[in-house]
Rosetta silent file (secondary structure, phi, psi, omega in degrees, C-alpha in Angstrom):
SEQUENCE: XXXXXXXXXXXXXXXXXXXXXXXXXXXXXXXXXXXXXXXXXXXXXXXXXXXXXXXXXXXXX
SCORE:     score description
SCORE:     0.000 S_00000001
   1 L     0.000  142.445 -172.611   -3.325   10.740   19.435 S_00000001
   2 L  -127.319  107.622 -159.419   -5.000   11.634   16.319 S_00000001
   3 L   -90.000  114.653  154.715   -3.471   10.672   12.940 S_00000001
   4 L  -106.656  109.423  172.763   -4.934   13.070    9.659 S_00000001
   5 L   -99.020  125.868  158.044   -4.790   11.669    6.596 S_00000001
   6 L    -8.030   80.261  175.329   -5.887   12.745    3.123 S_00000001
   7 L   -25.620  -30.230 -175.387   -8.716   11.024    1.372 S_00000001
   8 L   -95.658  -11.224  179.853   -7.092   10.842   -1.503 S_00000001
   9 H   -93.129  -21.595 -160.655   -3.921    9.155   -0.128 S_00000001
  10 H   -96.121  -13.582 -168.401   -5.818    6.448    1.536 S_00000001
  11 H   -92.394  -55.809 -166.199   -7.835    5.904   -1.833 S_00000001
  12 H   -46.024  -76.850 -161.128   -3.867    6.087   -3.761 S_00000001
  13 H   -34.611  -54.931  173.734   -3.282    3.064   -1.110 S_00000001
  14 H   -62.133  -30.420  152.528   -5.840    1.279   -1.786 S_00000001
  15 H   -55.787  -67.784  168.610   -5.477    1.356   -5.408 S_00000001
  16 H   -58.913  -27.036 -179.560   -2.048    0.663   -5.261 S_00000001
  17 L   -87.436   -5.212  171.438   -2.673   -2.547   -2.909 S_00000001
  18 L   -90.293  -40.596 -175.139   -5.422   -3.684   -5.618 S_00000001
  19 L   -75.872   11.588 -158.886   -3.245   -3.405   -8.260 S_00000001
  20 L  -115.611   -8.613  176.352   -0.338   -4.788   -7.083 S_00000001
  21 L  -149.194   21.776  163.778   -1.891   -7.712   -5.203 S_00000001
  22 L   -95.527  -55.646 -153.382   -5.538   -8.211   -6.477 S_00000001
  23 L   121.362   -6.914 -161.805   -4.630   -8.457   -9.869 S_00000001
  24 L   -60.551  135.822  174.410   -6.377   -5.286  -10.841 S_00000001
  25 L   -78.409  161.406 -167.397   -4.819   -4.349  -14.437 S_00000001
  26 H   -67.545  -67.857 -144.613   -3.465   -0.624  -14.632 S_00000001
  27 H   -61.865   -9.820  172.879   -5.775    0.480  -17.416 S_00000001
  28 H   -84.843  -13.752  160.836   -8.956   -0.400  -14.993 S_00000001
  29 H   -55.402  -81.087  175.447   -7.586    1.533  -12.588 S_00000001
  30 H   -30.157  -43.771 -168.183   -6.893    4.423  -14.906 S_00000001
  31 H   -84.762    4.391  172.300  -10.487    4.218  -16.499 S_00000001
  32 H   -68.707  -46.821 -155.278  -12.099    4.512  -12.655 S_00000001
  33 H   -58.826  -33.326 -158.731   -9.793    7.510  -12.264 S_00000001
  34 H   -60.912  -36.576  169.834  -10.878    9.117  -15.504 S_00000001
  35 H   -34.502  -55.811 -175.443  -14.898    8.392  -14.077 S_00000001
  36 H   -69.047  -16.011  179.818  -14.186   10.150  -11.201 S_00000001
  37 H   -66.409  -45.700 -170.571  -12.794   12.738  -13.143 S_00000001
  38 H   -84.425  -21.817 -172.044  -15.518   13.309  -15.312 S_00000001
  39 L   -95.056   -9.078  177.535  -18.512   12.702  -12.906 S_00000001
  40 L   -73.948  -32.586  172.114  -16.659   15.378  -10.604 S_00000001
  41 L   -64.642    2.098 -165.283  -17.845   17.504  -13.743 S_00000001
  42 L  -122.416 -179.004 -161.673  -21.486   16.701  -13.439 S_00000001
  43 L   -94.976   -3.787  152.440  -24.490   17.735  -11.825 S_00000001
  44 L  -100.228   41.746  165.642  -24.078   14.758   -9.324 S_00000001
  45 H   -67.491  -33.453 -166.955  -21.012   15.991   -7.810 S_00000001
  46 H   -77.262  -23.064 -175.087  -22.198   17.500   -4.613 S_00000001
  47 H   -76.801  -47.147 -125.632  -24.509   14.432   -3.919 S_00000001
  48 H  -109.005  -15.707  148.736  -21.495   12.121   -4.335 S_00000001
  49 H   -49.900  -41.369  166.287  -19.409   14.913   -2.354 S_00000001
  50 H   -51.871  -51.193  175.863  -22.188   14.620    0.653 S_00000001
  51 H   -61.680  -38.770 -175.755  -21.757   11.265    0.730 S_00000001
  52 H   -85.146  -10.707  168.538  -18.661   11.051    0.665 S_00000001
  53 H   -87.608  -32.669  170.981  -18.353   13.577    4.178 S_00000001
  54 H   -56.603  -44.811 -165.980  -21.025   11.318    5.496 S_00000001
  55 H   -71.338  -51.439 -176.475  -19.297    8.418    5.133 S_00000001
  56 H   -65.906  -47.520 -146.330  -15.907    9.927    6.426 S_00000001
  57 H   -71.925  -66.796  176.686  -17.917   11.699    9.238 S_00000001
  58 H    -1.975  -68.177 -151.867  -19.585    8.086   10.151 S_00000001
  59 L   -82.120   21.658 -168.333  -16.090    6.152   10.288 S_00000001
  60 L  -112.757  -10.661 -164.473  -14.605    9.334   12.487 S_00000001
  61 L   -82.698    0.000    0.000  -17.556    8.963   15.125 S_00000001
């Protein structure tokens, strides 16, 4: 059986499980997302897109 989930849902989880039981405060959360926002804007998106398929493909093998 083969469960597909979102990248972006499992990263929401994971967020939500630091802040709510790491300790992470909201606004450091918030200023990662705005990083990601803004480096999605840059000339090292596609490497950190690449990586990020590698990485996926890896734990999928």
């Amino acid at each position: 059986m083969t469960v597909s989930l979102p990248l972006v849902f499992v990263l929401g989880v994971i967020a939500w499980f630091a802040i709510k039981f790491l300790g992470v405060r909201m606004w450091v959360a918030v200023v990662i997302a705005l990083f990601g926002f803004w480096l999605a804007h840059t000339g090292l998106a596609p490497f950190v897109e690449s990586g990020t398929r590698s990485g996926v493909d890896t734990v999928n093998r």
